[in-house]
C-alpha positions, -999 to +999 in steps of 0.1 A: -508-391+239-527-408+211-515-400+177-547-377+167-540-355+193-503-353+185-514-344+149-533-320+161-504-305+182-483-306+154-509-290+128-517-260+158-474-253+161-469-251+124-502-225+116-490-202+146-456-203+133-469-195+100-486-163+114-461-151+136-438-149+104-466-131+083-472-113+111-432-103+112-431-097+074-457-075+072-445-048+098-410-047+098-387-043+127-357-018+115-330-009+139-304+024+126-279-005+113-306-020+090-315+012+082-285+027+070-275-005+055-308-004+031-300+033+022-269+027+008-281-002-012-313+008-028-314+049-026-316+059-067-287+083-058-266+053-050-276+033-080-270+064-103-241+063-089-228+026-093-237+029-130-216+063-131-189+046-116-189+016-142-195+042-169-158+059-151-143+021-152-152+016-195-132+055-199-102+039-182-103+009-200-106+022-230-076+046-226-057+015-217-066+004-249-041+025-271-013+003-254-023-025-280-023-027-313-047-019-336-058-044-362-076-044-392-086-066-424-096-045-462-108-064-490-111-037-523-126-049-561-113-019-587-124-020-619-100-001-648-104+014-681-085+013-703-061-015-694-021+000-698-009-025-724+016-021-755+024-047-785+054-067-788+065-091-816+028-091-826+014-099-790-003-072-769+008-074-736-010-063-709+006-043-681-023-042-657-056-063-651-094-046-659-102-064-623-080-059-596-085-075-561-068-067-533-072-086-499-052-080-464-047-074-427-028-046-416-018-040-381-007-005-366+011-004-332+025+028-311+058+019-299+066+055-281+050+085-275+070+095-244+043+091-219+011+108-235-005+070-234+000+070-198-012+106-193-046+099-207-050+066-189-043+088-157-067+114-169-091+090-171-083+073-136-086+106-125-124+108-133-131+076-115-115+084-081-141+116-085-169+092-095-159+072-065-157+098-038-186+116-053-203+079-042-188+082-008-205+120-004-238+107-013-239+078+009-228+094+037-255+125+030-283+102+028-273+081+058-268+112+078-308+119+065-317+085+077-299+087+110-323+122+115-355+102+104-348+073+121-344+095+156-370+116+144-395+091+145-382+073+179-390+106+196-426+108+181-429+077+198-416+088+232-433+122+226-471+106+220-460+083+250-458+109+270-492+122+261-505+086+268-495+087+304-505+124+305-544+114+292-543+086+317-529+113+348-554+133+336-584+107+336-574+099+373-581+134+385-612+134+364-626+103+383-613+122+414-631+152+402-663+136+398-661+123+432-658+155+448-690+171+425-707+141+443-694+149+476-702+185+471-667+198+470-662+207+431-680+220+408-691+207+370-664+237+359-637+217+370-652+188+350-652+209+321-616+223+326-598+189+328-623+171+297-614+204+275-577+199+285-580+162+275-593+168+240-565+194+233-537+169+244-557+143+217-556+165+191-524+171+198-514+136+198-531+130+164-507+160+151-479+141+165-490+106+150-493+120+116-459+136+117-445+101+126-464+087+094-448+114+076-413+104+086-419+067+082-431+077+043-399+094+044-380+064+060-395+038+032-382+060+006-345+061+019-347+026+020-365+018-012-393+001+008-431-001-005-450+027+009-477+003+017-457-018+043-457-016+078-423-007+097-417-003+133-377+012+139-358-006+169-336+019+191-324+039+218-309+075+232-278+060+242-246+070+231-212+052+231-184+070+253-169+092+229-142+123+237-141+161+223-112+173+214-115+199+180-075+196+175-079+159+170-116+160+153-101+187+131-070+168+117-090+135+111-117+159+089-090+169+071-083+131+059-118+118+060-143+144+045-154+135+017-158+169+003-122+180+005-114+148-012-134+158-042-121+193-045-082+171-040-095+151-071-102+183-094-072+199-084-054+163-092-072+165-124-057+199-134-025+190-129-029+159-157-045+181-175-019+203-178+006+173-182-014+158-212-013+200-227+026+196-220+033+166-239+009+177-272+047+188-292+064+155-286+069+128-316+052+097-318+068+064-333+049+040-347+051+010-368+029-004-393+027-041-409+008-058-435+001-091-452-024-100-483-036-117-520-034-091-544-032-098-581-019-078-609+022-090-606+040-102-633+044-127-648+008-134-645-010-107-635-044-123-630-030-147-606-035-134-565-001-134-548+010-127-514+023-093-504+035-078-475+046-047-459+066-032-429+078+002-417+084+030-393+069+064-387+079+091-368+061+121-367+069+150-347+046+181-346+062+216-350+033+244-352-002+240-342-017+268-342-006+278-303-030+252-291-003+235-266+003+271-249-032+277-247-041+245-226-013+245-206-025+283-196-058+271-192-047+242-170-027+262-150-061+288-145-078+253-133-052+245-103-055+279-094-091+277-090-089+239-073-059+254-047-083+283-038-115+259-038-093+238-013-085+265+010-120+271+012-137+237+019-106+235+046-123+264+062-158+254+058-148+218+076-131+238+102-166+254+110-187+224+108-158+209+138-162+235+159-198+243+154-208+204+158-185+203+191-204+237+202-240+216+202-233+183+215-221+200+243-250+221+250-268+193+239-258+174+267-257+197+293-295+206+282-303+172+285-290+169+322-311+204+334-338+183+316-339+156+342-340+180+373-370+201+356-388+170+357-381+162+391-392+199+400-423+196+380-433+158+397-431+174+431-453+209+422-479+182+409-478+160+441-486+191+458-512+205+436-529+173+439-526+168+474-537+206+480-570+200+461-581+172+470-579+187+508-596+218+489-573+241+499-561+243+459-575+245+425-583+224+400-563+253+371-536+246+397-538+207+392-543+215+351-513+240+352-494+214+373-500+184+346-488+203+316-460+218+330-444+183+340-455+173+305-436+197+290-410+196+313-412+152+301-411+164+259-386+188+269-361+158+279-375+139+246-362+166+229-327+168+243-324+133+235-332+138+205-306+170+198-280+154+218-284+117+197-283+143+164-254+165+176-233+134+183-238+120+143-237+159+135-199+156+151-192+124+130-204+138+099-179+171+103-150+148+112-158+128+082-167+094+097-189+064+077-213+057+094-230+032+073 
């Protein structure tokens, strides 16, 4: 092989390479774990929600900030009139300067409080464990959305499919039709009849076709993807062996859902709330320090001399107007409300088990009477076929024959489909990630 033709070689590898990638990038392939992956990442509920969650964070960490002391530096310039001064062996004397300067850092520190410091910080905390299983609800919503889209459009496909193969049945007996008219044994009607039927299953693929470009609108925006793009979603019908029991599915709900973990955290929060209301009557001790220039001291009062300062302070609160009582009353109405709201989601979840473990089940058994419909529906059609083209049926028996295997064909599509749904329906009420 001479070195042109080598180049050549080389040149042809690297330009279909090139395509095949564009080719690749342009329509892409998603399977449900991309899917759900890009969901979580780029949905604006998420986002909102990460920047919630960091706002949550700066609360706590500023709560954690009365734990240190609190510094500060004051520089003052007073200007008096008239000076204080008195005379003495013939001398005034001046007791004061007209310009007085006065430069320092003070610092200001809580030693105790008996706990209210750490009641706030927990407060606080409080409101990020919300934030964060407020994230955990929205993720797992909009993956459960993208799970319905992503099946949704995989049995568009399988549903225009089977209107493909139906068209392409139906063209076969329309040749056969048109040899009988030439042999004399069928008349132009029957022509008519199966063309007529033929449009109405095109039109009724185009309906199907747009509803799958409405989904795959619906899938880029989960995702975050340009609407422009191509996708093409990667996946099957089959499920992973999985057992029922509602006892068990029940009890793991009761630990997983993300919505009785959000009605736990408001109760939670009540119950600081009403521990920070408790704690409003009990003292604080602080201490406060100081050190700066300040002139004015004898013997030379317009000289600036160090100064300092140091003490304790306790203050201890003894009438305020009834407001402890009043939020402790009010926190108390709170847990009340979050104990009730508990026993209510509790039932709600218990519902959702037994409701999702109700469906699958007829899910599936739907989708196994779906197989032998088929298989009922094949044979009619063999024998509608065979009967006409011996004459001794019709072609409306041929017609009738088609459609009802083709409905018989989107029937099992669509127990796929509810069976696929029930089973993430079953995760979702026992409270599963499944992204």
């Amino acid at each position: 092989m001479n070195k042109n033709l080598k180049y050549i070689l080389t040149v042809s590898l690297i330009l279909i390479s090139s395509v095949t990638f564009a080719q690749k990038t342009e329509n892409n392939s998603l399977t449900l774990k991309d899917v759900l992956k890009l969901t979580v990442e780029n949905h604006p509920l998420v986002k909102q929600k990460e920047d919630e969650l960091r706002v949550a964070q700066f609360r706590v960490e500023q709560q954690k900030s009365s734990y240190l002391p609190n510094v500060g530096a004051q520089a003052s310039y007073t200007r008096i009139g008239p000076i204080p001064a008195f005379s003495f062996a013939g001398q005034d004397l001046e007791l004061a300067p007209a310009n007085n300067y006065n430069i320092g850092v003070f610092v200001h520190q809580t030693l105790f409080d008996f706990g209210k410091r750490d009641s706030q910080v927990d407060y606080a905390a409080s409101f990020l464990n919300s934030v964060k299983d407020n994230e955990d609800f929205i993720k797992n919503d909009l993956s459960n959305q993208a799970v319905k889209v992503f099946y949704g459009i995989l049995v568009l496909e399988k549903s225009i499919a089977v209107k493909d193969t139906q068209t392409a049945a139906l063209q076969e007996h329309l040749n056969i039709t048109e040899l009988k008219i030439k042999n004399g044994t069928a008349t132009d009607y029957d022509v008519l009849s199966t063309k007529t039927r033929m449009v109405e299953i095109k039109n009724e693929k185009l309906e199907l076709l747009n509803e799958m470009n409405k989904l795959e609108l619906y899938l880029k925006e989960l995702i975050g993807m340009d609407r422009a793009k191509g996708i093409t979603v990667i996946g099957n019908f089959d499920l992973a062996k999985f057992s029922i029991n509602s006892d068990s599915l029940l009890t793991v709900a009761y630990h997983q859902r993300p919505e009785l973990k959000l009605v736990e955290d408001a109760r939670s929060t009540a119950n600081l709330q009403k521990e920070m209301a408790s704690q409003l009557d009990k003292p604080v001790v602080s201490a406060d320090l100081g050190y700066g220039f300040k002139n004015g001291y004898e013997p030379n009062i317009q000289v600036m001399r160090g100064n300092w300062f140091a003490g304790v302070t306790l203050g201890v609160p003894i009438f305020n107007g009834n407001l402890t009582e009043n939020k402790i009353n009010e926190a108390n109405a709170s847990i009340s409300a979050a104990d009730k709201k508990v026993d209510q989601v509790k039932e709600s979840i218990s519902t959702d088990v037994y409701q999702a473990v109700s469906d699958i089940k007829t899910a599936m058994e739907k989708l196994n009477s779906a197989q032998e419909q088929i298989d009922y529906a094949k044979k009619s059609l063999e024998r509608a076929k065979v009967q006409y083209e011996r004459g001794a049926g019709t072609n409306l028996e041929v017609l009738d024959a088609e459609t009802a295997l083709t409905q018989a064909q989107l029937l099992k599509v669509q127990s796929m489909y509810k069976t696929i749904i029930s089973y993430y329906s079953l995760r979702r009420a026992a409270g599963d990630k499944i992204y």
